[in-house]
Residue, then its C-alpha position, 0 to 999 in steps of 0.5 A: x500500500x503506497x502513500x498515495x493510496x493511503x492519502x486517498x483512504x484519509x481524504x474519503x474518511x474525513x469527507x464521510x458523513x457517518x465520519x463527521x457524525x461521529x466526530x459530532x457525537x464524541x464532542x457532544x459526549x465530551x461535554x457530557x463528560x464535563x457535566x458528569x465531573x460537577x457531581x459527586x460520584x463513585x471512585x469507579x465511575x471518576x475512573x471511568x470517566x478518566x479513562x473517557x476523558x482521554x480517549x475523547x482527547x486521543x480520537x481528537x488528536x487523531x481526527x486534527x491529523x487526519x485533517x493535516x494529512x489531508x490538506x492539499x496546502x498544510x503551511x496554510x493549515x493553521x491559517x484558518x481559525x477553525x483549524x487553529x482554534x480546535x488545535x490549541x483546545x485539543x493541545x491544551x487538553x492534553x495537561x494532566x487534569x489531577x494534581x498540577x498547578x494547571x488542573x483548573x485551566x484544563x477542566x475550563x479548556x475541556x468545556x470549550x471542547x463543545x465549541x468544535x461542533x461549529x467547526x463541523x456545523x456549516x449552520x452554526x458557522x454562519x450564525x457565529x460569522x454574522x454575528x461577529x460581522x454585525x457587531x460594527x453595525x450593533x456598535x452604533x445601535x448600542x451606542x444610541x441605546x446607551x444615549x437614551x438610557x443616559x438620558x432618560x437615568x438623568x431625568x428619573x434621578x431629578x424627577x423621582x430620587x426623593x419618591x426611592x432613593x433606592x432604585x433613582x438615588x444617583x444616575x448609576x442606580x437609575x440606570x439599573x433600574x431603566x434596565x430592569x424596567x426595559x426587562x419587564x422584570x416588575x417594571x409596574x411595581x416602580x411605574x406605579x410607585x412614581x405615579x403616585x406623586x407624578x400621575x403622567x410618569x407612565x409618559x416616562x416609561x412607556x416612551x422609554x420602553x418604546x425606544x428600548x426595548x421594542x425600537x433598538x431590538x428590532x433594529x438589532x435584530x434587522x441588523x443580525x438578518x442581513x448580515x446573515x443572508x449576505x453570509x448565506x447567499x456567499x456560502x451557497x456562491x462557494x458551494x456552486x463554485x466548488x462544484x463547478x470546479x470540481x464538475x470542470x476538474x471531471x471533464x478534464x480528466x475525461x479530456x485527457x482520457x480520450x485524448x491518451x486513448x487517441x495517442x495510443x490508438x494513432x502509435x498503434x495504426x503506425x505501427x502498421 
């Protein structure tokens, strides 16, 4: 069996569907595994879950290989994140979790181990990628929303420090309070608390409830969308491209068949 063929096994296992399942499945077992650890368990079962808790770590080294050997340019292989990201997770996962001065820092690296199904989960990667992509956009919308909520923190101190002290005491506070107010977490209860002395305060918190939660979030939300339909419309263009690709890549090496057939068809008549 030569390299070659070898390489040609590695490629169609770490493009099998039945093999990403299973990558999916043992990350998924992995942070259950976590979740186990937070219980009090037997001295068997901790070593039970010792025993899992390595295996996991081996078959994710195995599967980052498989991945390297595959990659038709490895100096290019950590330049993507993913990549990247699920290298130093594994690596980091291989600091011994019992009686080391790094035994806190593992177990924490071990919870992100669940993060590696984003790596593997298209869907989940264009959610994340959106995000991230928004957030400049989000930047300004937050930035507004805070100006509103300075705002109106300053007009509730003046108005009603003297009705509670306790939730409009000084502009901090206030605005702790418009937070919980924009929550809906008993924002009646202090509406209703400063109506008693300011019967129009309900202009106050109907306006800002307006502004914040139903205006900024629908904007946040606007935002979110498009940017997540520009990252789908560019994954299905990559997609189609790949294929075209790889549909071109066919008829050549069909091209080259026929022509090969042809060479040795023409060396043979001239022989005769």
């Amino acid at each position: 069996m030569n390299l070659e063929s070898i390489q040609n096994k590695l490629v169609k296992i770490r493009h099998n569907k039945l093999f990403e399942l299973f990558v999916i499945s043992v990350i998924i077992a992995s942070a259950l595994l976590v979740g186990v650890k937070t219980y009090d368990v037997s001295s068997t079962m901790h070593k039970v879950t010792v025993y899992l808790d390595w295996f996991i770590t081996a078959f994710f080294i195995v599967e980052i290989a498989i991945r390297f050997s595959t990659e038709d340019n490895k100096k290019r292989f950590f330049h993507d994140f993913w990549n990247l990201f699920d290298t130093i997770i594994v690596a980091i996962s291989l600091i011994p979790i019992e009686n080391t001065d790094m035994a806190l820092i593992a177990r924490l690296v071990r919870v992100f181990r669940v993060l590696r199904m984003i790596s593997f989960i298209p869907e989940l990667r264009i959610l994340l990628t959106s995000l991230i992509k928004a957030m400049p956009q989000l930047g300004y919308v937050m930035l507004l929303m805070f100006i509103i909520f300075y705002i109106y923190a300053a007009i509730g101190s003046t108005l009603f420090e003297d009705i509670n002290p306790d939730l409009w005491g000084d502009i901090t506070i206030s605005l702790l309070t418009l937070f919980r107010v924009m929550t809906f977490e008993d924002w009646t209860d202090v509406m209703y608390e400063t109506m008693a002395v300011y019967p129009m305060s309900w202009i106050f918190y109907l306006t800002f409830i307006f502004f914040t939660a139903f205006a900024f979030l629908n904007m946040v939300i606007g935002i979110v969308v498009n940017v997540m339909e520009e990252e789908h419309r560019k994954a299905r263009f990559e997609k189609e491209q790949a294929l075209n690709e790889e549909h071109a890549a066919e008829q050549d090496d069909k091209m080259d068949d026929i022509l090969k057939e042809l060479k040795y068809l023409r060396a043979k008549l001239d022989e005769k």
